[in-house]
C-alpha positions as CSV (number, residue, x, y, z in Angstrom):
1,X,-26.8,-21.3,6.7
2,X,-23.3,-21.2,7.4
3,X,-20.9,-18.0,9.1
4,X,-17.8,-16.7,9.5
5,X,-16.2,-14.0,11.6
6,X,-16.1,-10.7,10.6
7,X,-13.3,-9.1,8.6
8,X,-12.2,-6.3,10.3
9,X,-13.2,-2.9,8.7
10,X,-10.4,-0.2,8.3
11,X,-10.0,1.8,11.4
12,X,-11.5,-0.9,14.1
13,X,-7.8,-1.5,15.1
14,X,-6.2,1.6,13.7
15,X,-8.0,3.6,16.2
16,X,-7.2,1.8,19.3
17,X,-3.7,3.8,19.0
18,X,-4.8,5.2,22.7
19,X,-5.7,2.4,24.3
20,X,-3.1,0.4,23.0
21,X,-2.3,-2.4,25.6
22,X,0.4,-5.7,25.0
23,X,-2.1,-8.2,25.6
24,X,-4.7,-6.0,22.9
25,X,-1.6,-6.3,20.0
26,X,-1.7,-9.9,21.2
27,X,-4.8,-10.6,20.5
28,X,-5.3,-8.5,17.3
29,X,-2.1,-10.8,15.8
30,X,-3.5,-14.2,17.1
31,X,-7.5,-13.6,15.9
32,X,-5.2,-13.0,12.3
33,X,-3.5,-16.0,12.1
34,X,-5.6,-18.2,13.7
35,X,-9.0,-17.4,13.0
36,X,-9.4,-14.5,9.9
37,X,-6.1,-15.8,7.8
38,X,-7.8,-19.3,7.3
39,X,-11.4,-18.3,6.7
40,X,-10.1,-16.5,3.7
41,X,-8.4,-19.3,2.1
42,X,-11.1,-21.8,3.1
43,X,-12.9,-22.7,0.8
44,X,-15.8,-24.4,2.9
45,X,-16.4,-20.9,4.3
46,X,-18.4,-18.2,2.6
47,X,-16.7,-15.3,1.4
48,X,-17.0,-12.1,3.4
49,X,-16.7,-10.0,0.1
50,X,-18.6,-11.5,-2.5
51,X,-18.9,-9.8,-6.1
52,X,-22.4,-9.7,-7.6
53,X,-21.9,-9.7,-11.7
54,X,-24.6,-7.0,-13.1
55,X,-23.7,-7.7,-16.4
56,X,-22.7,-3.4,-16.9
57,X,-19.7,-1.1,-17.4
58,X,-18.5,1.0,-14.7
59,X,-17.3,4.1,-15.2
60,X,-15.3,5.5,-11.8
61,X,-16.7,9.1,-10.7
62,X,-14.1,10.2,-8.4
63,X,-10.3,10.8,-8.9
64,X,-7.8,9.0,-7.3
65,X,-5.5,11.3,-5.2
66,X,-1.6,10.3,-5.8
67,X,1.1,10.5,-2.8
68,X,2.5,13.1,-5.4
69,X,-0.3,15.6,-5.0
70,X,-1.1,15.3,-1.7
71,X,0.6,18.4,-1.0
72,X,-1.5,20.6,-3.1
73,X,-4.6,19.0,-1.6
74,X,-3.6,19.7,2.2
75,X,-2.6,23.5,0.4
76,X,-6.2,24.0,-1.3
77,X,-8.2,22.3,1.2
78,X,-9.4,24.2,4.6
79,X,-9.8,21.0,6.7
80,X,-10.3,20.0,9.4
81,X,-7.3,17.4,9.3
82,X,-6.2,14.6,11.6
83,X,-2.9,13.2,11.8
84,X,-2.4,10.3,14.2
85,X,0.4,7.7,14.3
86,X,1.4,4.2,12.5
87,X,-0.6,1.4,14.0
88,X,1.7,-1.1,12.9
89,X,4.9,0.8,14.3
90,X,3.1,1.6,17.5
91,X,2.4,-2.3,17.8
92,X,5.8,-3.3,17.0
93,X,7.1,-1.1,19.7
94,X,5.0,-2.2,22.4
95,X,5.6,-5.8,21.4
96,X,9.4,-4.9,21.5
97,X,10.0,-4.7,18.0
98,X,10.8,-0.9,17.8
């Protein structure tokens, strides 16, 4: 049987924002290039997101909210909400990259 490292799930980094560190941005960027960004193009590896054909039609049940109506969502909706700021900006800055 063969393995591969995780792909990271959306939020595991994006929520760090407060414990944000140098050598943490550091080692988010280097685990990307030199362990995840080859294991996707390689072919000897398995593929962390693997489709399974089922032979059917599917029909999506949910609508897609656009950047256009996002406004009227935040108006008709009563919440709660979080707001919290750009992980990429954030690590840019502390990496000296403002």
């Amino acid at each position: 049987m063969t393995y591969g490292n995780s792909i990271y799930a959306p939020g595991i980094f994006d929520f760090q924002l407060k414990k944000l560190t140098k050598e943490l941005v550091e080692n988010h960027y280097k685990y990307i290039d030199e362990v995840l960004s080859h294991e996707l193009i390689d072919k000897n590896v398995p593929s962390m997101l693997r489709t399974i054909p089922v032979e059917e039609s599917l029909t999506p049940e949910h609508h897609v909210g656009s950047y256009d109506n996002i406004r009227n969502i935040i108006e008709n909706s009563d919440g709660p909400f979080a707001v919290m700021d750009c992980i990429c900006r954030k690590s840019a800055a502390i990496m000296g990259n403002p």
